[in-house]
N, C-alpha and C positions, 0 to 999 in steps of 0.2 A: 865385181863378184856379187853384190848384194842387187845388181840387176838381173843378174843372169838365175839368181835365186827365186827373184818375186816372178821373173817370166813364168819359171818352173813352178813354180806355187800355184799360177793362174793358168797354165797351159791348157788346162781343158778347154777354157773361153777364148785363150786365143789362137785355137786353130778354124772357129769361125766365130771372129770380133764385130763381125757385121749384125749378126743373127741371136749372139747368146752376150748375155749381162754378167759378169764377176758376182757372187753373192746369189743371194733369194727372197723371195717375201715380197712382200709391197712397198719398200723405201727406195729401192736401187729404182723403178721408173720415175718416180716424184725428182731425183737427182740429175736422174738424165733432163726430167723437162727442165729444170731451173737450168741447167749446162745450155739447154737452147733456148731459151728465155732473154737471156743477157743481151746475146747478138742478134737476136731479133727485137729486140727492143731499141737497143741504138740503133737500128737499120732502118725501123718504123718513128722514130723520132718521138718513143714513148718513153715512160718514164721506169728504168729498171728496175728500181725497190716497189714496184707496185704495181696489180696488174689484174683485170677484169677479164683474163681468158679461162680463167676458173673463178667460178662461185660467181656469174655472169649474175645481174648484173653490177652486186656491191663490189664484189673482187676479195682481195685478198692484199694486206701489208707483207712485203716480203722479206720486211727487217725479224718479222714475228714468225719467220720460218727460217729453217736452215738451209737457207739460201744460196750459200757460197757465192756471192755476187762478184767475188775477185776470181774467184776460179773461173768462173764460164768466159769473162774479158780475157783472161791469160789462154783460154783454149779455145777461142774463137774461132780463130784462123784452122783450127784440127775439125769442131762442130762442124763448121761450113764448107768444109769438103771434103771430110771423111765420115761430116756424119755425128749425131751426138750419141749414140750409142760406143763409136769407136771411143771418143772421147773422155767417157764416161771410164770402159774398161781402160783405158789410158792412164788418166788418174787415180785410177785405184792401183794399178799396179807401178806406177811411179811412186804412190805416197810410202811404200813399203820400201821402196827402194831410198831412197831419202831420208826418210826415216833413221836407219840402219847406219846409212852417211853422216849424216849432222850429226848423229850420237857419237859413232866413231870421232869425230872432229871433237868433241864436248869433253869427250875420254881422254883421248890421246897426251891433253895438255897435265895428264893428271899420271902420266906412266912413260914409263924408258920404251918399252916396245911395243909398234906399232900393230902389231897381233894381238897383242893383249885387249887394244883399245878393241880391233876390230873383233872380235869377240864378244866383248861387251855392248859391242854395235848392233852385233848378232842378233842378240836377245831380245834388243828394245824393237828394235824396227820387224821381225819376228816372235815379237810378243803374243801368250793367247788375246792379248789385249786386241794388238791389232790382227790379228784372225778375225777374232771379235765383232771387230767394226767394218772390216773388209766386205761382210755381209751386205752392207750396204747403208753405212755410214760415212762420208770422204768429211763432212765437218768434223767429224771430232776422230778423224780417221788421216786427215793430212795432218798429221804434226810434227813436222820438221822444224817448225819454230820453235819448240820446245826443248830441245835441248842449244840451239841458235842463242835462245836467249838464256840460257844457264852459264854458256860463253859470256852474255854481256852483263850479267850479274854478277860474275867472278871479277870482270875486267871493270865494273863500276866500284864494289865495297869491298872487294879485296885489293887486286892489284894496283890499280889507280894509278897507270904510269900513262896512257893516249890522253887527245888535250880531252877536257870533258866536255864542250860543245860537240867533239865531232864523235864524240861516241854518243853524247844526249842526241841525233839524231840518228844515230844508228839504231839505239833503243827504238825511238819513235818509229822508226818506219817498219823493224818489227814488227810492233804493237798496232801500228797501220794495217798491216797485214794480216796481222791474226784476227783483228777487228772485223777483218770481212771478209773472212774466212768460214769465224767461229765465234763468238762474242762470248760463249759459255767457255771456252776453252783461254781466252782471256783472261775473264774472272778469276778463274782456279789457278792462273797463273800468277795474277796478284796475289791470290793468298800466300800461294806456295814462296812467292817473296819474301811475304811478311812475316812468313814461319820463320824462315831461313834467317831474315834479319835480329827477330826475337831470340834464335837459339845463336845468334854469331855474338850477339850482345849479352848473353849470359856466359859464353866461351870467353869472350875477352872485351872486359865492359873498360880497361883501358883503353880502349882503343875508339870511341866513339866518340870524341871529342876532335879527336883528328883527320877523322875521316867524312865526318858528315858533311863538311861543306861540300868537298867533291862530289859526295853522291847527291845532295839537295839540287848544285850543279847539273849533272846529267838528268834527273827526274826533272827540271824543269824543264830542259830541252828538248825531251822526249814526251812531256804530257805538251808542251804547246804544239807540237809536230803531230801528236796525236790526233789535239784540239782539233787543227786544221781539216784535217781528214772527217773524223769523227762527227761533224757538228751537220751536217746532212742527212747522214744516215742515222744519225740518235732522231733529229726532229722529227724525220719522217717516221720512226718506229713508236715515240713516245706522242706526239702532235700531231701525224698525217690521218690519212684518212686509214678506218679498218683497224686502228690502231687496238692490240689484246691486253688485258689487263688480270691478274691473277695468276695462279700455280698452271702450267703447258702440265708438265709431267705427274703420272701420278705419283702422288706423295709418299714415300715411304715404302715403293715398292722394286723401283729398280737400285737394288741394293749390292753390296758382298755378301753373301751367305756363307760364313763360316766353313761350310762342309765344299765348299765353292772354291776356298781357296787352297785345299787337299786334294779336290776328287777331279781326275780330267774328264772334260766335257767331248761329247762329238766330233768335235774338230779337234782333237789328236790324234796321234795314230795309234799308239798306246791307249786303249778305253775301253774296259771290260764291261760287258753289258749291263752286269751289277752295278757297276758303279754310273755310269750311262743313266739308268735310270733312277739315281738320286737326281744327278745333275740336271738331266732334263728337266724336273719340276721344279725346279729352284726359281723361288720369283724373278720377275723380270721377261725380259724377251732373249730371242737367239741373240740380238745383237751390242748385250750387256754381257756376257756370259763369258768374258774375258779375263776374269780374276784368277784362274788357275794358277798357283804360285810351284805346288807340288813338297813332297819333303825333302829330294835332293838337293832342288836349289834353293831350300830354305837351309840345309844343314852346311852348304857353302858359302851363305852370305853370314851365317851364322861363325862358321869359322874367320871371314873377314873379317868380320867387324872384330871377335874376340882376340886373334893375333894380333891387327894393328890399330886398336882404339885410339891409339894415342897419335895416331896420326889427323887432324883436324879433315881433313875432307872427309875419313872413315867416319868421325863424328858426325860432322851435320850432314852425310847423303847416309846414314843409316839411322838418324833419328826422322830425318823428311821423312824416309821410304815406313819407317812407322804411325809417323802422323797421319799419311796422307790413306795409308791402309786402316787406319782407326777412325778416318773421316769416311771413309765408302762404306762403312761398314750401314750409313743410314740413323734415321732418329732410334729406331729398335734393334736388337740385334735378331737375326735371320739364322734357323739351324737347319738345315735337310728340306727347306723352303717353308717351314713352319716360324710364323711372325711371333717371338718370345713375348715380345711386349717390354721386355727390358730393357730401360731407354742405353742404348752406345755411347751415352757421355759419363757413366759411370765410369768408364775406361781412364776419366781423368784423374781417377786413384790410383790407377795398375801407374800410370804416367810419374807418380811421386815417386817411383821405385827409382828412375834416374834423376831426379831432381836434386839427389845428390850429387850430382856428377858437375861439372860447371857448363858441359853444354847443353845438360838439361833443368837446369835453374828455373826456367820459364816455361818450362815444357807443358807442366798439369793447367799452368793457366791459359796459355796460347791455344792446347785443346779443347779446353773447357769454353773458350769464347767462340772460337771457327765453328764448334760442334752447334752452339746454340744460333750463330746466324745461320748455319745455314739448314737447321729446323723450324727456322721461325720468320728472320728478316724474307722481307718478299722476294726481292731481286735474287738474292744467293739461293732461296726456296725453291727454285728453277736448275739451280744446279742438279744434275743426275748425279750419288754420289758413287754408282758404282765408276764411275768414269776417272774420278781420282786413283784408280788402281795404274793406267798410263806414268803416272809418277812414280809410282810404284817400282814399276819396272824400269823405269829411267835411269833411277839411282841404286838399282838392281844390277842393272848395266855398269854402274860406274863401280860399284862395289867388286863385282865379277871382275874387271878390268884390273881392280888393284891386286887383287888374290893371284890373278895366275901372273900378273908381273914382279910379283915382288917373293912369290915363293921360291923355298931353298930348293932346286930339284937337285941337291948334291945327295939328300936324302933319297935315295930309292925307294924304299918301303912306305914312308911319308907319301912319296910322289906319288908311288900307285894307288896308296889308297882314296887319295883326292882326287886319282886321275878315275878312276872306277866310280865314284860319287859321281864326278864328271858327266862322263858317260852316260850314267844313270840318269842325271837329270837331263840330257841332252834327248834322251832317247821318249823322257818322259811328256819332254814339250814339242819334239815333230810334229807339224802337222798333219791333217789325215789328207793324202792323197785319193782320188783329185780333188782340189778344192770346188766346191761348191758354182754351178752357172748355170743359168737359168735361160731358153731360150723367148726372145721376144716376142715370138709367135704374131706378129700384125698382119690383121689381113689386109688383102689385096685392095679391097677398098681403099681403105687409108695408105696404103704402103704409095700408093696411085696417086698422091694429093688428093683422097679424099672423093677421088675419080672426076674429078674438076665439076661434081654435081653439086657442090655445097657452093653456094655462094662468098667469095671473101669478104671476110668480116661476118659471118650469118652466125645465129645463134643455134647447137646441137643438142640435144639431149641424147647423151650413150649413152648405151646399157650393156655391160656391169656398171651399174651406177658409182660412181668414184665418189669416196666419203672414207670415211677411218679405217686403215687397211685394206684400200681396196682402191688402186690408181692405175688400172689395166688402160680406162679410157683415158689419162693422161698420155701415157706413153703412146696412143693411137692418135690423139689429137696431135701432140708434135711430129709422128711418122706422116702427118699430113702436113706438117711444115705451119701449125700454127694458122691453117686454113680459117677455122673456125675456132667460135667461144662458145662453153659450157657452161651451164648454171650448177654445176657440180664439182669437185675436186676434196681430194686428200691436202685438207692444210690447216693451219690456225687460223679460226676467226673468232671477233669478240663474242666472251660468253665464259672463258675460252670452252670451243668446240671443235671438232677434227671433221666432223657433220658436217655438209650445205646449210643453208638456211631451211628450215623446218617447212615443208611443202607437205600434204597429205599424200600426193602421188609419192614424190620423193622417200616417203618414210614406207608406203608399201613396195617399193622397189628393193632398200636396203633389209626389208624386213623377208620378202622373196630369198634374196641372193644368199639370207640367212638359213634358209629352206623352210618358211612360212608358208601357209597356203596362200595361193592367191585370193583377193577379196572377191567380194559379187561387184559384179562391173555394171551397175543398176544405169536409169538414165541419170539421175543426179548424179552418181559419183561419176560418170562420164562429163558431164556435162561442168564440173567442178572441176577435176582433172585439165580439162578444156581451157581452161579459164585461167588456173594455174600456168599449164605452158605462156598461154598468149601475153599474162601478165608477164613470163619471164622473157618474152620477145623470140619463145622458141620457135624456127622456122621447119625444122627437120628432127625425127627421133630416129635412130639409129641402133640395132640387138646385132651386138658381134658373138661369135662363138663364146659359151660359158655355159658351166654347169646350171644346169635347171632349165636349158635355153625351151626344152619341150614345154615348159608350165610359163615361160616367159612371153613366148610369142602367138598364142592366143591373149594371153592377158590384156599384152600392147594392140592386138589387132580390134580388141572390144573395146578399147580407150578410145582408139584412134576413129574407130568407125569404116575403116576402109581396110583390105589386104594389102599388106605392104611388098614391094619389090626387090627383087632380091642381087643386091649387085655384087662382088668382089669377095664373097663372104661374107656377108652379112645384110640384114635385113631393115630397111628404108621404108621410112612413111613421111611423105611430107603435110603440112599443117598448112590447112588455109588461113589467108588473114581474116575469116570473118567467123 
C-alpha cells in the first residue's frame, strides 16, 4: 500500500524516469552525481570518500558532504544500467515507502490492531517532513532507520529478553548504516536516546540498577561494530585530505518558525494563498519547510496524550515529540520569518510545568543542556535544527496509532467528532498533487559521452559555472559518464565554502550567472584568465544552454581569443597548451 502511494505521490517523474528528477532546485543533480560516483570509483580503482572530478585539481572530501556512500554501493547495479538519474528517482520514492513500513513495524508492537499501526505509519513516512526533503534531500530523507532503531531501543532498556551480544550487533549495524548514509541524522539519533533514557530514569529511577548492565552490554557491542566500520571514514573526513573544519550550515537560520508549524506550505493541497505567502518567507529553504504540524493533528495528539497519559509509552513518545519540537525550534525563536532574537532555551521554564510529573523530573534540565550544545559545541552546531521536526512526527505517528486503537467507538457521538478532526487533519496534510519534477534537460553534447571530443581524463571548464546552488554542470559531467574533471562543483571545501577555489575568471563567471555585467575583457585580464585556466590544467571550455547565454558567449569568445564551435548544444573552445 505505502508503495503504491509514494508511486502516486511521484507519478509525474515516473512517466518519464529517464528525463525528469523527483523534487527541484540544485540538490537533486549534486545526489545524482554522488549516486554515480561510488561505482565509478570502485571501477576506476579510486578512492570513494574523495574525489578530484570536481574542484580539479584540490578535489573535494566526501565525508564533508552528503554523500550517501552506502546508498550509491546498494544501487550500483540500477546506476549502471538503468542509469543514475533512474536511480536517483528510485530512491527517493523507495525512501517514502519504507519509511511508512519501518514505522508501521515500530507501531504495531505498541497496539492490538494492525490498521492502527499502519495509520500511524501513514503519517511518518508521508510526513510534511518528508514532502520536505523529497525535494531533494535522500540523506536526511532515507530514514527508515529511525524508527528500525526505536525497535532496538525498546528491545535494549525496556524489554531485555534477546541475548545482548546479538542484539549489540544488530544496534551496530544499524548505526553502521546510518553512518553512511547520514552522520547528522546519526547524531540527533543519540541525542534522541539520551532524552529518552533521561526521561525513562526520572519515570522509574527503580529500575536502573537492573537494567544497565544489559544495556552497557549491547552499547558495547554495537559501539565496537560501529568502531569497525566507522574508523575509515572518520579518518578520512577528520585527517584526509580536503578535510572542512567549522559551522557547513548557516547558523540559526534553517529553523521551525512558529507560524511554520500552523500555516501549510506549498506542498499541500489544502494552502490558501494568504497563508502560502507567510510561509513562503519563512527562513530557511524549500527543503526544510517540513514542520507543518497543523491544529487538527495537534488537537488529536493532544487528546492522546490527555486520555492515556498514564500509559508509559504515551509518556515518553509525547514528551520526545516536545523536546525534539523545542530543539528545532533553533538558538532564537522565528515568528512569520522574523528572527525575534529570543534565545529557544528559555523554553526550559515552560519545561518546569511537567517536572512535576515523574516522566518529566529531568525534562527542564535535559532541554536546557541539548539546547546549549547544539548552539554552541561545534560538532552538534552542524546539526540543522529544523530537521528534528522528523521526530517529531515519528512519535506523532506512534501517538496517532494509540488513539485510534484504543478508542471507545461504542460511543457514537465521541467517534464522529474525532472521526471529523480526523478528517480534518487528514485533508490538511495531502499533499499537493503533482508533486514537484524537474526535467534534466542534458544536451546532446554530453548526453553523447561528451561526443568522445574530450579527452578521458582531460580537464573542462562548464559554463553555468557550478558553485553554491548551481550544479547543472555536474549533472552534465556524469550524463558524460564522468568523461571528464572540472575545476568547479557545488560542494564543501575547507574555508568552509560551497564556492571553487577563488579564481578571478571563476568569480566573474558566478558573478555573470548572477546577472552582472560582463567585465572589459582587456589584454591583461585576458591574458590572466589564460594563465588561470592553464594553471588549473584546463584543456576545453564548454557554454551549454542557460540564462544570460547571449552576454555569456561573446564574453568566453574574448577570453578565449578564438570562435568557439558549436557541437550538440553547446558551445566548445579548446585551449592550447602554450
Amino acid at each position: 500500500m505505502y508503495g503504491v502511494l509514494a508511486l502516486g505521490l511521484f507519478v509525474a517523474t515516473w512517466t518519464q524516469p529517464f528525463s525528469h528528477v523527483i523534487g527541484d532546485g540544485p540538490d537533486p543533480p549534486v545526489f545524482i552525481w554522488y549516486l554515480r560516483w561510488v561505482p565509478f570509483a570502485l571501477s576506476h580503482g579510486l578512492n570513494p570518500l574523495f574525489t578530484n572530478y570536481i574542484d580539479f585539481p584540490d578535489g573535494i572530501n566526501l565525508m564533508w558532504q552528503t554523500s550517501v556512500p552506502l546508498l550509491g554501493l546498494l544501487l550500483a547495479p540500477v546506476t549502471l544500467t538503468l542509469g543514475a538519474v533512474f536511480a536517483y528517482n528510485l530512491l527517493m520514492t523507495a525512501s517514502v515507502a519504507l519509511a511508512a513500513w519501518c514505522a508501521f513495524l515500530a507501531f504495531r508492537r505498541h497496539v492490538s490492531h494492525p490498521w492502527a499501526a499502519a495509520l500511524g505509519g501513514l503519517l511518518f513516512g508521508f510526513s510534511p517532513y518528508m514532502l520536505a526533503q523529497s525535494l531533494g534531500h535522500p540523506h536526511v530523507g532515507v530514514v527508515f532507520i529511525c524508527p528500525l532503531l526505536l525497535i532496538a531501543f525498546e528491545e535494549t532498556v525496556l524489554r531485555q529478553t534477546r541475548s545482548p551480544w546479538r542484539l549489540g550487533a544488530m544496534v551496530g549495524a544499524l548505526a553502521a548504516v546510518q553512518l553512511l548514509i547520514s552522520e547528522e541524522m546519526l547524531l540527533t539519533q543519540v541525542l534522541l536516546a539520551a532524552m529518552a533514557i533521561a526521561l525513562l530514569v526520572g519515570l522509574r529511577p527503580d529500575q536502573v540498577r537492573m537494567r544497565a548492565a544489559y544495556v552497557f552490554k549491547v552499547v558495547g557491542v554495537a559501539a565496537s561494530m560501529l568502531t569497525l566500520v566507522a574508523v575509515w571514514p572518520l579518518w578520512t573526513q577528520f585527517f584526509g585530505p580536503q578535510a572542512v573544519h567549522g559551522t557547513l550550515a548557516a547558523s540559526n537560520v534553517f529553523v521551525t518558525d512558529l507560524a511554520g508549524l500552523m500555516l501549510p506550505t506549498s506542498l499541500q493541497a489544502v494552502a490558501p494563498a494568504a497563508l502560502t505567502a507567510v510561509t513562503d518567507r519563512l527562513s530557511g529553504s524549500q527543503y526544510e519547510a517540513g514542520v507543518f504540524v497543523g491544529l487538527p493533528l495537534l488537537i488529536l495528539l493532544v487528546l492522546a496524550v490527555v486520555r492515556w497519559w498514564r500509559a508509559p509509552v504515551v509518556q515518553v513518545a509525547s514528551m520526545l515529540a516536545l523536546l525534539a519540537g523545542a530543539l528545532s525550534l533553533g538558538v532564537t525563536f522565528h515568528l512569520g520569518g522574523v528572527t525575534t532574537g529570543i534565545p529557544a532555551g528559555l523554553l526550559a521554564v515552560a519545561f518546569l510545568a511537567v517536572g512535576r510529573t515523574r516522566v518529566g523530573r529531568l525534562t527542564p534540565v535535559v532541554f536546557g543542556l541539548v539546547w546549549a550544545g547544539l548552539a554552541t559545541v561545534p560538532l552538534l552546531h552542524n546539526v540543522v535544527p529544523s530537521r528534528l521536526m522528523l521526530y517529531v512526527f515519528l512519535f506523532a505517528g506512534l501517538l496517532l496509532s494509540v488513539l485510534v486503537d484504543r478508542w471507545d467507538f461504542a460511543s457514537p457521538r465521541r467517534t464522529m467528532a474525532v472521526g471529523a478532526i480526523a478528517a480534518v487533519a487528514l485533508l490538511t496534510l495531502l499533499p499537493r498533487l503533482p508533486f514537484a519534477t524537474s526535467p534534466t534537460n542534458v544536451p546532446a553534447f554530453f548526453a553523447a559521452g561528451a561526443g568522445l571530443s574530450l579527452p578521458t581524463g582531460s580537464v573542462a571548464l562548464v559554463v553555468p559555472y557550478a558553485h553554491e546552488f548551481e550544479s547543472r554542470a555536474m549533472l552534465w559531467q556524469l550524463s558524460a559518464d564522468l568523461r571528464f574533471k572540472m575545476p568547479e562543483g557545488y560542494a564543501n571545501r575547507p574555508g568552509p565554502a560551497l564556492d571553487p577555489a577563488p579564481t578571478m575568471l571563476g568569480h566573474d563567471l558566478m558573478a555573470m550567472q548572477q546577472g552582472v555585467r560582463a567585465p572589459e575583457v582587456s589584454t591583461a585580464y585576458r591574458a590572466a584568465a589564460l594563465s588561470e585556466l592553464r594553471r588549473r590544467q584546463v584543456q576545453a571550455v564548454v557554454l551549454g544552454p542557460m540564462a544570460g547565454e547571449d552576454r555569456m558567449l561573446p564574453f568566453l569568445t574574448a577570453v578565449m581569443g578564438t570562435p568557439p564551435t558549436h557541437d550538440g548544444g553547446v558551445y566548445l573552445w579548446r585551449l592550447s597548451p602554450s
